[in-house]
C-alpha positions in Angstrom: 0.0 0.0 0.0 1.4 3.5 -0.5 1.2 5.1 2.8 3.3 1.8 4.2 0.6 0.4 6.1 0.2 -3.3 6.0 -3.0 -4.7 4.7 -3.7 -8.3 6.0 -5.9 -9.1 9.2 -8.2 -6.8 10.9 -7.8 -3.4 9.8 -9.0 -1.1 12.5 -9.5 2.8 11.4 -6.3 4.4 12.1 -5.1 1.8 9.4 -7.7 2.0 6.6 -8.3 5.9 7.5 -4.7 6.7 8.1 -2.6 9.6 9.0 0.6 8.1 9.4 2.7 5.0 8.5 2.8 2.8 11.4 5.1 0.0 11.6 6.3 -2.9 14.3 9.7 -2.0 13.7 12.3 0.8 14.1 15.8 1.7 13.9 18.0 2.7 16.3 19.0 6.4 17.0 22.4 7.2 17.1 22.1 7.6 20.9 20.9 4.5 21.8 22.4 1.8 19.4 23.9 1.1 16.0 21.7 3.1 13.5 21.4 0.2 11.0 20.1 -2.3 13.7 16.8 -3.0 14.3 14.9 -2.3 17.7 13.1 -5.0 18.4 10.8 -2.9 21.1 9.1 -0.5 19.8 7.3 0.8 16.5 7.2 3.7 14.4 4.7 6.5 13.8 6.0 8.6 10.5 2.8 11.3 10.0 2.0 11.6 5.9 2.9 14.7 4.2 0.5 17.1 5.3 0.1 19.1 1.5 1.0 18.2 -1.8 3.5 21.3 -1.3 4.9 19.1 1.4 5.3 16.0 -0.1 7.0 17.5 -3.2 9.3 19.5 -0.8 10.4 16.4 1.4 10.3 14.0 -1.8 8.2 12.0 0.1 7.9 8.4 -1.3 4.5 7.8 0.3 1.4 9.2 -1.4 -1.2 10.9 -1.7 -0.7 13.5 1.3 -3.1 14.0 3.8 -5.0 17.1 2.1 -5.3 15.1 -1.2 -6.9 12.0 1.1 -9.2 14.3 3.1 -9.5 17.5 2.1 -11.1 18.8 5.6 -11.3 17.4 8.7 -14.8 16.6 8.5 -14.7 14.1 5.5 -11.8 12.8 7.6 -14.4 11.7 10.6 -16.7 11.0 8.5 -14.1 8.2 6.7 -13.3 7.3 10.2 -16.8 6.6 11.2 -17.4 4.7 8.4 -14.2 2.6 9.0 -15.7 1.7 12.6 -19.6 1.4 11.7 -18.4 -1.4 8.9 -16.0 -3.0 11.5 -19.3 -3.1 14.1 -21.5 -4.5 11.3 -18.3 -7.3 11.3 -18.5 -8.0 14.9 -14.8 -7.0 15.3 -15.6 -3.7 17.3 -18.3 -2.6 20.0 -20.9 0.0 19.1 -19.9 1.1 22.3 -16.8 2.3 21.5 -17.4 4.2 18.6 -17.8 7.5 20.3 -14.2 6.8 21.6 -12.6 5.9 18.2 -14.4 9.2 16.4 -12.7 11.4 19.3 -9.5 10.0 18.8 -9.6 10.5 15.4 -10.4 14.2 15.3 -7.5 14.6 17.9 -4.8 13.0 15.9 -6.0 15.5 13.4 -5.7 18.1 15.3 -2.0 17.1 16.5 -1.2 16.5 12.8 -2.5 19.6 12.3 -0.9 21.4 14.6 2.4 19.9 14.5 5.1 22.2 12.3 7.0 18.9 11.9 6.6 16.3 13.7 10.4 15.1 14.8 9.9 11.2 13.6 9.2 11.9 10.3 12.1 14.7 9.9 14.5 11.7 11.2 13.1 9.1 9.0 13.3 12.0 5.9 16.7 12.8 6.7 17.3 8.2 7.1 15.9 8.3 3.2 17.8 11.1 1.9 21.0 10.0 3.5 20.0 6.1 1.9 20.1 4.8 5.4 16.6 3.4 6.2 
């Protein structure tokens, strides 16, 4: 998929609504181990270009951007809410905890929002330009 996101199993909405690339995996920093090792502890979160501006600027690999997914935040609950309602329908999530996931998902686009950069996807830029990811 082009966002990086993996597609098998139970896709739950911050997956087939995303925002970010999330992965099991990550390298280390320079602080805490070899750079070209794999952590085996801990996950990434690497935000989507938040414009097409952006993603041209950064040469960012993974598209479409975030504006050319959902173009406000509205249509981007709305895509979340759908996400969950089909998963309900499925039986793989509680009606219950809809309300939850929907609030989550407008907060996440607020942070994205408000974030100038968020500092794990300048790294993992600056891993890609440099060829070391």
């Amino acid at each position: 998929m082009p966002d990086g996101n993996g597609v098998a199993g139970v896709r739950m909405p911050e997956l087939s609504v995303p925002l970010a690339t999330y992965t099991g995996w990550n390298l280390f920093n320079d602080r805490s181990g070899p750079t070209n090792v794999l952590s085996s502890m801990q996950g990434s979160y690497i935000p989507l270009p938040r414009t097409a501006a952006e993603r041209k600027q950064n040469r960012a690999i993974r598209v479409p951007s975030i504006d050319e997914r959902y173009p406000t935040k509205d249509q981007y609950v709305a895509k979340v809410t759908q996400a969950a309602q089909t998963l309900i329908g499925q039986g793989y999530m509680l009606q219950e905890d809809l309300d939850v996931v929907v609030k989550n998902a407008a907060r996440h686009w607020d942070y994205i929002a408000s974030s100038p950069n968020p500092s794990t996807a300048q790294r993992w830029r600056r891993r890609l330009r440099r060829g070391t990811a």
